[in-house]
N, C-alpha and C positions, 0 to 999 in steps of 0.2 A: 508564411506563418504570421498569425496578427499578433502582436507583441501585447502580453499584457499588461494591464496595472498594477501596480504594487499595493491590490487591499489590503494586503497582511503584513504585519514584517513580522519576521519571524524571529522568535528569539529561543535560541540554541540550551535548554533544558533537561537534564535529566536526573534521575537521584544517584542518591548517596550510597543509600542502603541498595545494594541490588535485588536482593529479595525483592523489597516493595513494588508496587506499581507502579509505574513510568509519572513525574510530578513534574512543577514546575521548581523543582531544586538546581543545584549545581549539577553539571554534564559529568558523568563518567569516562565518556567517551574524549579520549585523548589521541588528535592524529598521529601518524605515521610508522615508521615499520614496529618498532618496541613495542608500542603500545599494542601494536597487531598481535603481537606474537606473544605476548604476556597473555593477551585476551584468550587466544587461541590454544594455548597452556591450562589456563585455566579451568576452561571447559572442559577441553577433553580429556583433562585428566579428573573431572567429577562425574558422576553416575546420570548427569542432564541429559548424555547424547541415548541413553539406554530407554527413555519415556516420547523424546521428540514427536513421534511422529503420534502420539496422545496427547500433545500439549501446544504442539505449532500453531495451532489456532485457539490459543488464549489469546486476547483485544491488549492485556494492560503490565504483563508480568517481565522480569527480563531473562531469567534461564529457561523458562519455555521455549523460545526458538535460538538459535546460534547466535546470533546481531552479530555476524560477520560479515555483514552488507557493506557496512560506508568503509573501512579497511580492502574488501574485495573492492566496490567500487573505485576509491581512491591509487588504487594498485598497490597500495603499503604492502599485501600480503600476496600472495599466488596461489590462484585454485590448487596445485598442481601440491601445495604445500600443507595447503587444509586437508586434501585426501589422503597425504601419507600421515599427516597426524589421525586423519578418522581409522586409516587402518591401523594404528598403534593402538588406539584406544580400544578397537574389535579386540585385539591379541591382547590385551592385559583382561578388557572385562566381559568379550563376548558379542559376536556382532550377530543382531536382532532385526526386527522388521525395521524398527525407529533407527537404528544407523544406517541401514539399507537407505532409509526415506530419504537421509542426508546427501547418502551419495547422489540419489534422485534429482533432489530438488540443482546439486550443482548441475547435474546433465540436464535441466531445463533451463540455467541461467549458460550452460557452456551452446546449446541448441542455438537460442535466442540472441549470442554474439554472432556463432556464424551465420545466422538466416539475416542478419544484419547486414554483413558485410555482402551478401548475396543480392539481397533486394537494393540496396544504394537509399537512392533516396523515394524510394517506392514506398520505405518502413513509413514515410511521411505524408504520405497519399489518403485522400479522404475517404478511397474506396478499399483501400490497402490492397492484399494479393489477391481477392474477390470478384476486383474491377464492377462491383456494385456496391453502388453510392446507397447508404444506408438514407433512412427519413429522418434525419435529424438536419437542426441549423443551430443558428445562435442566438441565445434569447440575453441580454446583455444581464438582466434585474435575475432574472432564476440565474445565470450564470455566477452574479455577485452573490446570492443568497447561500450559492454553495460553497462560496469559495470560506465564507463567512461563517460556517456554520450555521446558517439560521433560514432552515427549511423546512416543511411540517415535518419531516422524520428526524426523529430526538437519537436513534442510530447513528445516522450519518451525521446531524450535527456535530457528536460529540467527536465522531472521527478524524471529522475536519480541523476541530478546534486541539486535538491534541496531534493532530500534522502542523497544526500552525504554530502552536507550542513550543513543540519538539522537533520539529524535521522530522519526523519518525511517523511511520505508522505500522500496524502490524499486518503482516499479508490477508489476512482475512478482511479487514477492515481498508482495505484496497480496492477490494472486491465488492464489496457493498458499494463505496462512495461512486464506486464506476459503474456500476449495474445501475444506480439509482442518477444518475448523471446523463447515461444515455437513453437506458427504457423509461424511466418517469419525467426525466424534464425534458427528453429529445433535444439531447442539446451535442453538437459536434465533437465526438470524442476527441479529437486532437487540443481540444481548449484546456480539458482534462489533464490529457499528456504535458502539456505546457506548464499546467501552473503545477503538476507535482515536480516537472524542472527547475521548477523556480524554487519548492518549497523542500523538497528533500536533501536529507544528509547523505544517504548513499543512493542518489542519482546516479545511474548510465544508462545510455543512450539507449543500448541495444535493450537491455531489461525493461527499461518505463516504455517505450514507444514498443515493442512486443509483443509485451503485454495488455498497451492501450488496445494496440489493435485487437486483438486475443477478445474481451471483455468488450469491443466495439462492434464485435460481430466480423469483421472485416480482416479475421490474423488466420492461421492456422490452426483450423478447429475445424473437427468435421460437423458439427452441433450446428456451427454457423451462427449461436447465439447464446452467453451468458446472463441469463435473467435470474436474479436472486430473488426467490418470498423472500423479504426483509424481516416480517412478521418473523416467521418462522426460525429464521436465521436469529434471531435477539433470543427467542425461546431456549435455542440450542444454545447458543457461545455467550449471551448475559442474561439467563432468566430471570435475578433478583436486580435488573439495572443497577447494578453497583459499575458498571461502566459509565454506562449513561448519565448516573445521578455526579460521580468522580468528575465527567468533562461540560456539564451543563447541557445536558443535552436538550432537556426539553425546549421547546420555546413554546410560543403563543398562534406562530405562523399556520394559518389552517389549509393556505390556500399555496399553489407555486408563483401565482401573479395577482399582484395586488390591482391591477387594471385591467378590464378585455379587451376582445378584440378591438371593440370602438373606442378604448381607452376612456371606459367609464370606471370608477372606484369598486371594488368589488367588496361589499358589505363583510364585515365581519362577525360574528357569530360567540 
């Protein structure tokens, strides 16, 4: 694995207000078991876990998804402890599609440990379980541009720059930055995988490299391949770019390479 630079440092961000959208304020997020288990009180005893599976794919908000990620990751808390709280919460208010989804979504973070420990270090393989080598390589300038946020799509930049932010980003916006990473810059999913190791709060192994694969075409998917309209995908989850315009997303970048092939300057427009 090529180690990388440290373009971003990252600085550890989030509000006050939880309501609000995810800022550049003081962190909420407080490690270890208390603070877990406060978290996870919280929730489930408010009416959030009853819309979830309507809302998990808001980009910017904080009761829309659980954010029991960096607590799960960290081990402060135990799957095993989040589902008999999600079944208290069914028996006081009613278990629905959107609590059902929760339990879902832990059965593809509990999948993705064991097919972890399954593959070894295969999870790390360019061709993953496929044993074909996707057409991508490593373009170093589009590699920086993404890490950076500043690449012609004002989606993914802004995603970038509120993972750089925050350590955080939100699953859908996961999804984008890695669709657009591999299908438009062709660039070596594992580079990917890497710098979200580098940049995330609730990093583990088996979920970020799992998933890389998954979204690299190379994981366990019968599709064989996650290609996101991006287009399309902004229409859906930010039509009025109040994401976009919140993380700077625009830029000026029109091109993914500022030089060709022969390393002549590529005009700008």
């Amino acid at each position: 694995m090529t180690h990388l630079p440290p373009l971003v440092t990252r600085q550890h961000a989030w509000p006050v207000t939880l309501e609000k959208p995810l800022s550049n304020q003081q962190s909420p997020f407080k490690g270890g078991e208390s603070s877990g288990l406060a978290h996870i009180k919280e929730y489930f005893t408010s009416q959030h876990p009853q819309t979830y599976k309507e809302t998990r794919n808001a980009l910017d908000t904080w009761h829309h998804s659980t954010k029991l990620s960096p607590w799960l990751a960290q081990g402060s808390v135990s799957v095993r402890f989040v589902l008999d709280e999600l079944i208290k919460h069914e028996q006081q208010f009613g278990a629905n599609e959107s609590t059902y989804w929760i339990f879902f979504e832990l059965l593809w973070r509990e999948y993705f440990h064991w097919n972890a420990l399954k593959l070894g270090t295969t999870l790390f393989n360019f061709s993953g379980i496929k044993e074909r080598k996707p057409l991508t390589s490593f373009y170093p300038q589009r590699f920086r541009a993404w890490c950076e946020g500043n690449t012609p799509n004002a989606a993914v930049n802004a995603c970038m720059k509120q993972l750089n932010a925050t350590g955080y980003l939100s699953n859908r916006g996961r999804q984008w930055v890695a669709s657009y990473l591999v299908n438009e810059m062709r660039i070596d999913w594992r580079y990917g995988a890497a710098y979200f190791e580098q940049q995330l709060l609730d990093y583990d192994v088996a979920s970020n490299w799992g998933n890389w694969q998954y979204l690299g075409g190379v994981g366990a998917d019968p599709r064989g391949l996650r290609h996101f309209n991006l287009e399309k995908q902004v229409q859906m989850y930010d039509p009025d770019s109040e994401f976009i315009k919140r993380w700077a997303g625009k830029s000026q970048m029109t091109h993914l390479d500022t030089v060709d092939a022969a390393d002549w300057p590529i005009m700008r427009h």
